[in-house]
N, CA and C atoms as an extended XYZ file, in Angstrom:
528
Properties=species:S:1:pos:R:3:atomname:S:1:resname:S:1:resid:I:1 pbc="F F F"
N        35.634      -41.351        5.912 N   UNK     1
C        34.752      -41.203        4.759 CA  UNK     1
C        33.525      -42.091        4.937 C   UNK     1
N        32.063      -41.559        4.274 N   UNK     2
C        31.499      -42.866        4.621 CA  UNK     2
C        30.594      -42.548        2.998 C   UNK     2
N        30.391      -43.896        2.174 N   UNK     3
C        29.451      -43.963        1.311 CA  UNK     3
C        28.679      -43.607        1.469 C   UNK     3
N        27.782      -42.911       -0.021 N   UNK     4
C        26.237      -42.340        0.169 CA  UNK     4
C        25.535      -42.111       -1.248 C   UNK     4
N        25.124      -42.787       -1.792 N   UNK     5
C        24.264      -43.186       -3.016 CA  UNK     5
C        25.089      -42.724       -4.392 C   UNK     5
N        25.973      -42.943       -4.244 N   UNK     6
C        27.489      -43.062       -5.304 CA  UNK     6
C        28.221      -41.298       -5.031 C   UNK     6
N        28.218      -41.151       -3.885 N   UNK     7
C        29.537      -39.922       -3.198 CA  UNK     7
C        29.859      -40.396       -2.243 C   UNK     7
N        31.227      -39.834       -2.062 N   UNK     8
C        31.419      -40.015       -0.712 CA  UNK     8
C        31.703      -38.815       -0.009 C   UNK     8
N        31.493      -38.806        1.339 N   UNK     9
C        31.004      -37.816        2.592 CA  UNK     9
C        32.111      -37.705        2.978 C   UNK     9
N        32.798      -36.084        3.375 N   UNK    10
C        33.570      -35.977        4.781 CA  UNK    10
C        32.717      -36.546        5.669 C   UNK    10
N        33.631      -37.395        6.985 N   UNK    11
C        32.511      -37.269        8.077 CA  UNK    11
C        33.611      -37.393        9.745 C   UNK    11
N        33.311      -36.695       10.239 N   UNK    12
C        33.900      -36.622       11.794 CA  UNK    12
C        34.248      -38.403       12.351 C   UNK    12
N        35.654      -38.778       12.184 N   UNK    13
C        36.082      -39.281       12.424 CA  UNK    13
C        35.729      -40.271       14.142 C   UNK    13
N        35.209      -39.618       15.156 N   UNK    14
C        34.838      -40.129       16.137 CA  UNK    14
C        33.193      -40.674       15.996 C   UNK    14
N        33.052      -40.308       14.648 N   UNK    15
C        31.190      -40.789       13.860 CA  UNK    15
C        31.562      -42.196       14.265 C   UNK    15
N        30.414      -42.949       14.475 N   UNK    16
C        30.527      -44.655       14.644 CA  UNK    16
C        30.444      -44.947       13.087 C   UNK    16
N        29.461      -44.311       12.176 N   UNK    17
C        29.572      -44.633       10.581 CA  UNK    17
C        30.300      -43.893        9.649 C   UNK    17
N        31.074      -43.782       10.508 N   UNK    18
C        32.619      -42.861        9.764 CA  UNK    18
C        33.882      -44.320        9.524 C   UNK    18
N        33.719      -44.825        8.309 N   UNK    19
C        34.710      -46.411        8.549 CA  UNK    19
C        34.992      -46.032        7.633 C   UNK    19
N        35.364      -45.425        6.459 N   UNK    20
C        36.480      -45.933        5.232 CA  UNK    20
C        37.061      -45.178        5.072 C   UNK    20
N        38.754      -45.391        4.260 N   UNK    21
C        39.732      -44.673        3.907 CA  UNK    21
C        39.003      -44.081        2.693 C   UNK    21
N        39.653      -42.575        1.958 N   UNK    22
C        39.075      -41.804        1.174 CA  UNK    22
C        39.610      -42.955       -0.305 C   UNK    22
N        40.525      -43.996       -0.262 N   UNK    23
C        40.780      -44.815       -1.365 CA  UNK    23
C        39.484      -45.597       -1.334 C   UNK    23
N        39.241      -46.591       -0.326 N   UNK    24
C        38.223      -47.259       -0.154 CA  UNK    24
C        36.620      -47.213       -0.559 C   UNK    24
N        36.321      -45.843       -0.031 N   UNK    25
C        35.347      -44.949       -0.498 CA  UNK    25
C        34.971      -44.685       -2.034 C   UNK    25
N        36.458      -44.262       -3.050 N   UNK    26
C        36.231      -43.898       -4.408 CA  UNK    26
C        36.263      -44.954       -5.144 C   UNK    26
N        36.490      -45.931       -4.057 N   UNK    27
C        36.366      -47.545       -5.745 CA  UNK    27
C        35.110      -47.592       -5.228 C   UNK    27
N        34.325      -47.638       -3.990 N   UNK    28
C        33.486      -48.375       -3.823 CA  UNK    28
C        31.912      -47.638       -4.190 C   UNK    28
N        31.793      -46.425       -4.612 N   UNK    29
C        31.418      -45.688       -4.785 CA  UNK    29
C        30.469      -46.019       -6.464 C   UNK    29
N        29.298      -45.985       -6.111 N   UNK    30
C        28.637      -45.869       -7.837 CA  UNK    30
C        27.034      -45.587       -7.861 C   UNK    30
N        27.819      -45.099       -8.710 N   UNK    31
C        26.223      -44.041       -9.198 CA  UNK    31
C        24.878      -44.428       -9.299 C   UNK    31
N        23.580      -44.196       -9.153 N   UNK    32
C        22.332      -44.808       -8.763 CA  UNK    32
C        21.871      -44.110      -10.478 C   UNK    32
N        21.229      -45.091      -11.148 N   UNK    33
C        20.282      -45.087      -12.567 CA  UNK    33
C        19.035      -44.137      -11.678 C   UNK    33
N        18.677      -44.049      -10.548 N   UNK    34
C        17.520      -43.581      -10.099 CA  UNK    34
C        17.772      -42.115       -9.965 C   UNK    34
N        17.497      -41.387      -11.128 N   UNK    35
C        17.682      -39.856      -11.183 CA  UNK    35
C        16.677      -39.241      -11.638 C   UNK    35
N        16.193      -38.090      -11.719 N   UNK    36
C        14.785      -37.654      -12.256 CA  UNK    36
C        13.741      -37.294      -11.895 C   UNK    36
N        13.027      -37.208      -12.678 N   UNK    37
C        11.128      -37.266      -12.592 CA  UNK    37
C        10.436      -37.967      -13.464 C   UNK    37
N        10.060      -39.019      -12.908 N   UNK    38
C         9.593      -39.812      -13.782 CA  UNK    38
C         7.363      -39.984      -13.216 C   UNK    38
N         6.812      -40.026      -14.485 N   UNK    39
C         5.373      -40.031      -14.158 CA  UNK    39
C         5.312      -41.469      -13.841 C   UNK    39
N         4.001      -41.540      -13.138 N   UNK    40
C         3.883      -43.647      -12.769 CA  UNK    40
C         2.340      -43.395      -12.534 C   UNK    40
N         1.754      -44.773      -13.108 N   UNK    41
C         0.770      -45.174      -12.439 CA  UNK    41
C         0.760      -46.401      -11.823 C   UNK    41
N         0.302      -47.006      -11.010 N   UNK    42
C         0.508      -48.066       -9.940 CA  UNK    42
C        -0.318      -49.275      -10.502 C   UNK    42
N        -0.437      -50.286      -11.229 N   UNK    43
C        -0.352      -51.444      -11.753 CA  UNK    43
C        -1.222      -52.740      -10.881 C   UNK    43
N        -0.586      -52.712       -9.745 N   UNK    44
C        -1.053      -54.482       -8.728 CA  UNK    44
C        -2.551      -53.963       -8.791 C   UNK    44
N        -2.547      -55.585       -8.122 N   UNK    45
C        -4.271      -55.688       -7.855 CA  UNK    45
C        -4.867      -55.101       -7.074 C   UNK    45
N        -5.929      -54.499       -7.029 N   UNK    46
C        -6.605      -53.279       -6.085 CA  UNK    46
C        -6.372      -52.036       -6.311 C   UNK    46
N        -5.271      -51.470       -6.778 N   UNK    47
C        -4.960      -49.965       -6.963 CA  UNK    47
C        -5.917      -49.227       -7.336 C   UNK    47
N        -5.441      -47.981       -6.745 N   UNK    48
C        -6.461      -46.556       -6.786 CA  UNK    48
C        -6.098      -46.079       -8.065 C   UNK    48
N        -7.148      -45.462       -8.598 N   UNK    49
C        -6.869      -45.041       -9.570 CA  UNK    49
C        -6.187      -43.563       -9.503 C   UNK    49
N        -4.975      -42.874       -9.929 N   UNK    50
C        -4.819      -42.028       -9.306 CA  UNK    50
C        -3.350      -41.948      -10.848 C   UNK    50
N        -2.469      -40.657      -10.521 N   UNK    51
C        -1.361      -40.529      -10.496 CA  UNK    51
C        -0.099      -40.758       -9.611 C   UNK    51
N         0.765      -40.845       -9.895 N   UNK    52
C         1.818      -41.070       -8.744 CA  UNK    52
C         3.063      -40.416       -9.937 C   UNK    52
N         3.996      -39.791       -9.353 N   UNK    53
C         4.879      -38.551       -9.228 CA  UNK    53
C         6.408      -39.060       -8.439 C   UNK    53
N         6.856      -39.464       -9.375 N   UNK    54
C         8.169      -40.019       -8.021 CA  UNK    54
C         9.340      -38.742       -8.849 C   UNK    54
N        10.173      -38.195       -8.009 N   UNK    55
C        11.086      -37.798       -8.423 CA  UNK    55
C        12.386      -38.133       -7.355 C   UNK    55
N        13.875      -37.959       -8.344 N   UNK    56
C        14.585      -38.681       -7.371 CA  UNK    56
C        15.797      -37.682       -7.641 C   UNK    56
N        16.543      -37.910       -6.549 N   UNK    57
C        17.506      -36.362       -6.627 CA  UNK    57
C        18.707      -37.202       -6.456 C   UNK    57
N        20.258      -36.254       -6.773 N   UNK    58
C        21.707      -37.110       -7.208 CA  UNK    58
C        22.077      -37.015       -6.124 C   UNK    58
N        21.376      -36.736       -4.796 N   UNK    59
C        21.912      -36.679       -2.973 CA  UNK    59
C        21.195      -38.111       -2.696 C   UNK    59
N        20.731      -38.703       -3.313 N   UNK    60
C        20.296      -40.102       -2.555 CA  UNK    60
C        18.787      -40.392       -1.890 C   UNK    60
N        18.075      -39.148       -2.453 N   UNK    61
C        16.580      -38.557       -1.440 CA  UNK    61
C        15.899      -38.817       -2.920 C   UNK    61
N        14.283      -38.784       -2.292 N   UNK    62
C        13.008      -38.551       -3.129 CA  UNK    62
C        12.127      -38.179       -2.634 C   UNK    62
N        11.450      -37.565       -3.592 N   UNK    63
C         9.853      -37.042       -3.390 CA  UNK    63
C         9.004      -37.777       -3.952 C   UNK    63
N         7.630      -38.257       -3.545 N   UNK    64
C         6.999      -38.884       -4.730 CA  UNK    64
C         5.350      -38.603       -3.975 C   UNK    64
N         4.122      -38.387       -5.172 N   UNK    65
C         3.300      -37.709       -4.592 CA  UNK    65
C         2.093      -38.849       -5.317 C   UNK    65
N         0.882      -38.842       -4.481 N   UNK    66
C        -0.346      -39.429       -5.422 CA  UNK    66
C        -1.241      -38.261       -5.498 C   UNK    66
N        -2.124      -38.318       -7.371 N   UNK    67
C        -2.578      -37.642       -7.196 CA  UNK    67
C        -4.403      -38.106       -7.518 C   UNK    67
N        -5.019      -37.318       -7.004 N   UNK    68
C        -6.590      -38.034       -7.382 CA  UNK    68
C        -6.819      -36.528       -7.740 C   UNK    68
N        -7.971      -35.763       -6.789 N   UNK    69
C        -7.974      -34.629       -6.803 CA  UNK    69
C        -7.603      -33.969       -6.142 C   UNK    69
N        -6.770      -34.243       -4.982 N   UNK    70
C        -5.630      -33.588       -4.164 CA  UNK    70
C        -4.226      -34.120       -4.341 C   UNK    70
N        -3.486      -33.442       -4.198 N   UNK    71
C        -1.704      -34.234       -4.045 CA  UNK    71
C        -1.414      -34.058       -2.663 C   UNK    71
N        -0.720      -35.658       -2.346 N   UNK    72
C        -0.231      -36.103       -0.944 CA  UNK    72
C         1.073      -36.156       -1.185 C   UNK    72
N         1.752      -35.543       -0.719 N   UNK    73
C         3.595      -35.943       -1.049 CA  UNK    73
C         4.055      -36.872        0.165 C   UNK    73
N         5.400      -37.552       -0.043 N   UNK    74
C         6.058      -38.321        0.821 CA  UNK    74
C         7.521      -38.202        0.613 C   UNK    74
N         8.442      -38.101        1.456 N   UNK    75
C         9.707      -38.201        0.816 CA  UNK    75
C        10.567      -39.101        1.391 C   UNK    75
N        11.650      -39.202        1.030 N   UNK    76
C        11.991      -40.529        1.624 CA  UNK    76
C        13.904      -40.358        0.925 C   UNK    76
N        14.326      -41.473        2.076 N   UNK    77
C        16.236      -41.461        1.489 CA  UNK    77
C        16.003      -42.854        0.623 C   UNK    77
N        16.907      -43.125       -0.313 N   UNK    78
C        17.473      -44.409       -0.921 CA  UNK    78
C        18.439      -44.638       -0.877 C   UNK    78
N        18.324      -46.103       -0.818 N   UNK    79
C        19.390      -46.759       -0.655 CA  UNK    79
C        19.601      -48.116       -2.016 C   UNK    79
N        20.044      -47.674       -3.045 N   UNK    80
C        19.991      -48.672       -4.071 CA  UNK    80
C        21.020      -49.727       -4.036 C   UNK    80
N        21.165      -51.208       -4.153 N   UNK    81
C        21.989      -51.844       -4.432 CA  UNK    81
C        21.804      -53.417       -3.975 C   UNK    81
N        22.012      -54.445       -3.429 N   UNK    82
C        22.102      -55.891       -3.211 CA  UNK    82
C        21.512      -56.571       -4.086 C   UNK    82
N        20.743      -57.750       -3.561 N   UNK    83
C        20.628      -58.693       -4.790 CA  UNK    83
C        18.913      -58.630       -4.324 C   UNK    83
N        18.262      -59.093       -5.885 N   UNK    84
C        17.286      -58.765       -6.081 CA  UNK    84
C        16.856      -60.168       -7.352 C   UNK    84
N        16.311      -60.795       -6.623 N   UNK    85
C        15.847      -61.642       -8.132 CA  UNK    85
C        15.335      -61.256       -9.417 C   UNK    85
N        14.590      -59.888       -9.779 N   UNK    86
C        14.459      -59.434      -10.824 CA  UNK    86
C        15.263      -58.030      -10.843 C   UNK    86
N        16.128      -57.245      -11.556 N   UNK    87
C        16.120      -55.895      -11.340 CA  UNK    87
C        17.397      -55.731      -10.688 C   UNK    87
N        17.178      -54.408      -10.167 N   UNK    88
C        18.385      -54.071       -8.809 CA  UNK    88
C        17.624      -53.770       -7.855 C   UNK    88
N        17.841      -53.945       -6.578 N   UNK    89
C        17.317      -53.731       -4.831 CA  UNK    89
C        17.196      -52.349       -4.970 C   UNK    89
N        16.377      -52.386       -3.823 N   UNK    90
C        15.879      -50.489       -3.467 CA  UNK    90
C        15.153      -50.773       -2.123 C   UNK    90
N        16.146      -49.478       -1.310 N   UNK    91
C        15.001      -49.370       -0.113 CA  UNK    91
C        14.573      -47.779        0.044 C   UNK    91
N        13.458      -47.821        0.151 N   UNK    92
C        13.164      -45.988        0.597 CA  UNK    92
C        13.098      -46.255        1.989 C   UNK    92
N        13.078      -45.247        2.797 N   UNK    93
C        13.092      -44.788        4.309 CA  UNK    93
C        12.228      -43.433        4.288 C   UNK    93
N        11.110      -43.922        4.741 N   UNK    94
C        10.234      -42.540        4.620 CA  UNK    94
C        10.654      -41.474        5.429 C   UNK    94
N        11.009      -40.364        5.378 N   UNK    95
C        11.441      -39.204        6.444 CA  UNK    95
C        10.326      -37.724        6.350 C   UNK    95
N         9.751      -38.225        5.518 N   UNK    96
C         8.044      -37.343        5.228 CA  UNK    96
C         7.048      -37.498        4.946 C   UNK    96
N         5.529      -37.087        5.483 N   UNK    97
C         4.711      -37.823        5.244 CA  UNK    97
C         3.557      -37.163        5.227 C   UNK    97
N         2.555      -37.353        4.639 N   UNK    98
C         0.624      -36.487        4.742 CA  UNK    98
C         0.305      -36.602        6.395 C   UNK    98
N         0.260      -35.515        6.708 N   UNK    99
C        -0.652      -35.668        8.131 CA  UNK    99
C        -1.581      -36.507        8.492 C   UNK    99
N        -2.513      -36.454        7.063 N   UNK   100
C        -3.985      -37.314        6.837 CA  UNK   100
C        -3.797      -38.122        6.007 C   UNK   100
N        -3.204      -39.747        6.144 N   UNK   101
C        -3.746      -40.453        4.890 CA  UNK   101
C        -4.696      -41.801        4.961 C   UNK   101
N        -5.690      -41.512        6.109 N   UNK   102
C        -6.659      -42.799        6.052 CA  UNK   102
C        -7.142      -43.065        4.654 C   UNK   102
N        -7.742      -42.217        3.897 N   UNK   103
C        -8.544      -42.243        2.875 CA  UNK   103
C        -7.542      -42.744        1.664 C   UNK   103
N        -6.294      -42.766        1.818 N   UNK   104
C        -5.385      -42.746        0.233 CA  UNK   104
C        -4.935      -44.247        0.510 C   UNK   104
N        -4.225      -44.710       -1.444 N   UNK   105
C        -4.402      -46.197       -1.513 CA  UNK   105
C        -2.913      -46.512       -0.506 C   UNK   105
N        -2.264      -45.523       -0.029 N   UNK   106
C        -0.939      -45.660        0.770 CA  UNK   106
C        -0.559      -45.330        1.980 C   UNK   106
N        -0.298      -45.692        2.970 N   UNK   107
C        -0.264      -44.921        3.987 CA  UNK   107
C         1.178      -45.322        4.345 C   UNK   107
N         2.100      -44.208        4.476 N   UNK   108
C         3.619      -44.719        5.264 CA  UNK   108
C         4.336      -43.626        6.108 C   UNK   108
N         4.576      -43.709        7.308 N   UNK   109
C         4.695      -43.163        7.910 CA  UNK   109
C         6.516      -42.698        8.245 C   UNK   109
N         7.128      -41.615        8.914 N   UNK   110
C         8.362      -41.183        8.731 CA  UNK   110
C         8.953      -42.702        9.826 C   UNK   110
N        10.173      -43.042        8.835 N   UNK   111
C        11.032      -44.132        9.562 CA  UNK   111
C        10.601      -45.559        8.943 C   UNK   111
N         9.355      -45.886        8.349 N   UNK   112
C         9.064      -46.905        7.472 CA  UNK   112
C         9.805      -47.072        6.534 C   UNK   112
N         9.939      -48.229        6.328 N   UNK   113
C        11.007      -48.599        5.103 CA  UNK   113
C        10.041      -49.360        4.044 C   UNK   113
N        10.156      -49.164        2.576 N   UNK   114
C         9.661      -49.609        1.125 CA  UNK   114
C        10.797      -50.237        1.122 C   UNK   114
N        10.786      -51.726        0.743 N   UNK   115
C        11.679      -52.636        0.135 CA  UNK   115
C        11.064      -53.208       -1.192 C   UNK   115
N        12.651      -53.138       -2.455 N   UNK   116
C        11.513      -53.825       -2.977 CA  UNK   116
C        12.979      -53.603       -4.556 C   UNK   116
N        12.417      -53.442       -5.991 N   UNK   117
C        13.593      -53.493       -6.619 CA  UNK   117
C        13.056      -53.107       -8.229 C   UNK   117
N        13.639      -52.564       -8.663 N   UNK   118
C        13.344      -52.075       -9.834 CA  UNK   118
C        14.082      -52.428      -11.192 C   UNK   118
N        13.659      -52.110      -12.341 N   UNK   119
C        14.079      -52.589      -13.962 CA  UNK   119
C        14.110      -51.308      -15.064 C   UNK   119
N        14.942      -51.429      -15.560 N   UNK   120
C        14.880      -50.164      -16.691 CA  UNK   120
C        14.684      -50.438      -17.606 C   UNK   120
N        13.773      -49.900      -18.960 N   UNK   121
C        13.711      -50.390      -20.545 CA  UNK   121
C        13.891      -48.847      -21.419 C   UNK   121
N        14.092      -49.187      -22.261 N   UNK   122
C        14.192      -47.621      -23.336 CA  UNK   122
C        12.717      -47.840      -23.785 C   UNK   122
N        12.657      -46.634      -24.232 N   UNK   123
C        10.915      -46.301      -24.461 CA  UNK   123
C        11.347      -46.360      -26.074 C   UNK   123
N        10.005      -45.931      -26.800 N   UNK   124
C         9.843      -46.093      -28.351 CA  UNK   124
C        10.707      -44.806      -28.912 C   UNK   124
N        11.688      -44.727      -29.707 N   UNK   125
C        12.356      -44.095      -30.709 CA  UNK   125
C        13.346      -42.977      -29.723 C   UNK   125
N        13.375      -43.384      -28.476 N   UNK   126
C        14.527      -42.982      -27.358 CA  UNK   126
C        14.050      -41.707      -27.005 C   UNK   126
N        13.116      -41.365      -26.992 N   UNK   127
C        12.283      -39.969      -26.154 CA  UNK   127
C        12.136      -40.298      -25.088 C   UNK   127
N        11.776      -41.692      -24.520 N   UNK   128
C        11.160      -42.164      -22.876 CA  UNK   128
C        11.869      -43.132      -22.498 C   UNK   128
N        11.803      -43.456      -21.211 N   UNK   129
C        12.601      -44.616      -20.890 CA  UNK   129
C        11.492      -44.832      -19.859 C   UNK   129
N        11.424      -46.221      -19.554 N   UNK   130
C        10.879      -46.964      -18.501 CA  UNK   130
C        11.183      -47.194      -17.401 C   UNK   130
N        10.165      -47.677      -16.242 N   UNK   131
C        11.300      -48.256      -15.059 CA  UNK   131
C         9.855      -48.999      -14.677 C   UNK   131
N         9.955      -49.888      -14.368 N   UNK   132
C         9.271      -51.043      -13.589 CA  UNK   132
C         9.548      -51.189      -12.733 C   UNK   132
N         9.131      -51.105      -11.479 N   UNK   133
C         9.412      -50.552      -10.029 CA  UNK   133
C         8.524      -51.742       -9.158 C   UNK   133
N         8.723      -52.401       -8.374 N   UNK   134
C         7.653      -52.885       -7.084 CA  UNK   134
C         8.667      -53.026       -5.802 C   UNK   134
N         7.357      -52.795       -4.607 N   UNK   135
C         8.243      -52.730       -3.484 CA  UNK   135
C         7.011      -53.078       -2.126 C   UNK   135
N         7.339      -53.400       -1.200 N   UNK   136
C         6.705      -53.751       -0.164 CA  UNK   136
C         5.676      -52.707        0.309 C   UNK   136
N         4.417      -53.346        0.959 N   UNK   137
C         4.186      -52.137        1.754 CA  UNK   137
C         5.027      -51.617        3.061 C   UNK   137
N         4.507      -50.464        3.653 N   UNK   138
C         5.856      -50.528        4.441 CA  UNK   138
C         5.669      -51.131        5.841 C   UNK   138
N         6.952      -51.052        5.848 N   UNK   139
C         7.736      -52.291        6.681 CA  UNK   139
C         7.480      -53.677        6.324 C   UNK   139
N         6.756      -54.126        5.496 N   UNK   140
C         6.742      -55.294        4.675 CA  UNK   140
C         7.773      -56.053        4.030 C   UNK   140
N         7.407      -57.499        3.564 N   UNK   141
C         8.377      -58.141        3.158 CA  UNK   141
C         8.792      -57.344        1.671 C   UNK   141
N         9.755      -57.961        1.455 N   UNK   142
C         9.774      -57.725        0.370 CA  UNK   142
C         9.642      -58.732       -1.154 C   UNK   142
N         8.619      -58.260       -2.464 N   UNK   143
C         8.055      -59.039       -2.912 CA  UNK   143
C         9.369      -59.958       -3.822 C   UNK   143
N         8.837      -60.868       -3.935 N   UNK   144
C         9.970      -61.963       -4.518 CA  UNK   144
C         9.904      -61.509       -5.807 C   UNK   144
N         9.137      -61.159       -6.495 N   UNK   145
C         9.388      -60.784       -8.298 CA  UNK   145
C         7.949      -59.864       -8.694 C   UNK   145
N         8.056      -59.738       -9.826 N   UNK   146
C         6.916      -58.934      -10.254 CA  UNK   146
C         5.811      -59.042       -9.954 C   UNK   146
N         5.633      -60.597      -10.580 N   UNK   147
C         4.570      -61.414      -10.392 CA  UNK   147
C         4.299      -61.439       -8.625 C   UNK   147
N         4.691      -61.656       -7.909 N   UNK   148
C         4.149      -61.549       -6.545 CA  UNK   148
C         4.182      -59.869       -6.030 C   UNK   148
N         4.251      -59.302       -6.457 N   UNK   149
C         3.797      -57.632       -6.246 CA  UNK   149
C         2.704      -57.525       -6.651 C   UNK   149
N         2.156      -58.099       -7.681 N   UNK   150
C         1.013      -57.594       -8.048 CA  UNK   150
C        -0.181      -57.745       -6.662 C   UNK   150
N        -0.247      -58.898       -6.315 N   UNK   151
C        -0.797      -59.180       -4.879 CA  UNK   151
C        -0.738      -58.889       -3.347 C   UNK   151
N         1.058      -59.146       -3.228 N   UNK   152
C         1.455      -58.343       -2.072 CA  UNK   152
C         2.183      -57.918       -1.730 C   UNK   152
N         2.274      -56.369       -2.556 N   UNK   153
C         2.907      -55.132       -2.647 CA  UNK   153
C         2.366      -54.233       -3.927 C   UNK   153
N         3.089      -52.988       -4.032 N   UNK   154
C         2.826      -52.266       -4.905 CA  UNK   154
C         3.925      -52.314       -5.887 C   UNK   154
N         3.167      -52.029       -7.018 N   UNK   155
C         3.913      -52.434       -8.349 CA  UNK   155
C         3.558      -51.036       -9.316 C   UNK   155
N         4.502      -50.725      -10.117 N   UNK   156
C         4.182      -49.342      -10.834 CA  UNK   156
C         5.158      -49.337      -11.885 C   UNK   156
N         4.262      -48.708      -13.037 N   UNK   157
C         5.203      -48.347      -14.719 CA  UNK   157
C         5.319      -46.969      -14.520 C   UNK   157
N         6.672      -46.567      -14.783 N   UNK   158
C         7.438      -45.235      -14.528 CA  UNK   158
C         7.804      -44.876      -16.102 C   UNK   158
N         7.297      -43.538      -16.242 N   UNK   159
C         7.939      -43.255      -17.630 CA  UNK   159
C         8.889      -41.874      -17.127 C   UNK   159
N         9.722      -42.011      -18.175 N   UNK   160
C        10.819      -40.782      -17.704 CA  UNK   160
C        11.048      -40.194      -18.975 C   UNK   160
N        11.938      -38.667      -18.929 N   UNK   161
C        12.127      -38.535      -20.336 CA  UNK   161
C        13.307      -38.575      -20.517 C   UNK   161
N        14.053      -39.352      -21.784 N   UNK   162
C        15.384      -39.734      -22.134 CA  UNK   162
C        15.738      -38.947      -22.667 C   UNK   162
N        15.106      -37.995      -23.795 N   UNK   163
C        15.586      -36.867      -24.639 CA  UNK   163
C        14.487      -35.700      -24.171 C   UNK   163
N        15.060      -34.634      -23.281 N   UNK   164
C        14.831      -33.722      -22.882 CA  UNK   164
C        14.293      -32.441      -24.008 C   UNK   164
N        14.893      -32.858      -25.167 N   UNK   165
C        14.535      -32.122      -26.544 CA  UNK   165
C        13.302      -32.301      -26.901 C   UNK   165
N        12.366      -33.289      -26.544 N   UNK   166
C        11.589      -33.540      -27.760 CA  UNK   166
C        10.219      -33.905      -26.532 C   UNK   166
N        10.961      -33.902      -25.000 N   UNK   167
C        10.170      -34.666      -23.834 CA  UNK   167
C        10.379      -33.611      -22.968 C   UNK   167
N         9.074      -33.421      -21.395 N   UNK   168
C        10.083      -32.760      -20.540 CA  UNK   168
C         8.651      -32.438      -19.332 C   UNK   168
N         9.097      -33.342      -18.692 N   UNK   169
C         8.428      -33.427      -17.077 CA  UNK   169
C         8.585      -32.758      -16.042 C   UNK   169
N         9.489      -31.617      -16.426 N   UNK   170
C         9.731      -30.593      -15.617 CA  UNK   170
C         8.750      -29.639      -14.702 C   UNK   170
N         7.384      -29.714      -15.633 N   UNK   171
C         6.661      -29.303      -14.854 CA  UNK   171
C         5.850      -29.904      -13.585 C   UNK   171
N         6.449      -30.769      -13.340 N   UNK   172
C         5.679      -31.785      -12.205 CA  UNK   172
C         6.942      -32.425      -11.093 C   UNK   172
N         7.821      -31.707      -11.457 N   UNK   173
C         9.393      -32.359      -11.060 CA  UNK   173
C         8.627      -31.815       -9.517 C   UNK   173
N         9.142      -32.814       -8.563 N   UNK   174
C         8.586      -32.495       -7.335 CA  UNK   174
C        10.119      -31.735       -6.553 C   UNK   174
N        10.242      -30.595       -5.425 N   UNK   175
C        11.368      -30.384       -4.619 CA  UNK   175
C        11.817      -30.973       -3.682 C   UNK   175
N        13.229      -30.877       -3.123 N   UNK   176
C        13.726      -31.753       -2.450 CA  UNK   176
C        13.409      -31.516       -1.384 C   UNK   176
């Protein structure tokens, strides 16, 4: 069996990352808060002015796009969990990327890793929920707290919708 962003995998036994019993696997196993489509704009010092589009899928993957007057998508695996002085840990692993991104405030290429860790809040009268997000550039360190993202790394307010009744971002939900 091997863990994978709160499932666990058949996996071919002669796999080198094939290590746990199917008991082992179901305790150790838990679910990632990072589900959705949530809208963001990017916060630290210098940022482009732009949109940003993260959506995150219950296989452990994301899409997330900037937008000015074109959209650049990127996608990437996660890996949520360790210790994190503010928040909970997060790493993306880029596995997609813009052909062209000299000109955009981001450039990350497939196999780069975003380190970095995120926070959740409920939004006003439980229609939205928040997420406060910062993370390295890539392959970068990763930033010690909020406050040092703003300078060196990227930092971003994520709104999501909590009540699908009354909210609904569906139209911007990016594919896997």
């Amino acid at each position: 069996r091997r863990v994978g962003h709160g499932t666990c995998y058949e996996c071919d036994a002669s796999d080198p990352t094939c290590l746990y019993t199917e008991d082992y696997c179901e305790a150790s196993c838990t679910k990632s808060d990072l589900i959705g489509v949530w809208r963001s704009i990017e916060i630290n010092t210098e940022f482009t002015r732009g949109e940003w589009v993260f959506t995150f899928f219950e296989d452990g993957k994301m899409a997330f796009t900037f937008h000015d007057e074109t959209e650049y998508q990127w996608e990437a695996d996660v890996a949520v969990g360790g210790s994190a002085a503010e928040g909970t840990s997060v790493t993306f692993t880029i596995t997609s990327a813009p052909d062209s991104q000299e000109a955009l405030p981001f450039q990350a290429d497939i196999g780069q890793t975003l380190s970095g860790f995120y926070k959740g809040a409920d939004g006003q009268w439980a229609v939205t929920e928040f997420m406060y997000m910062a993370f390295s550039f890539p392959d970068g360190s990763t930033p010690a707290t909020f406050d040092d993202a703003m300078t060196s790394g990227m930092e971003f307010v994520l709104v999501g919708c909590k009540d699908a009744t009354t909210c609904d971002f569906s139209s911007v939900a990016l594919e896997e």
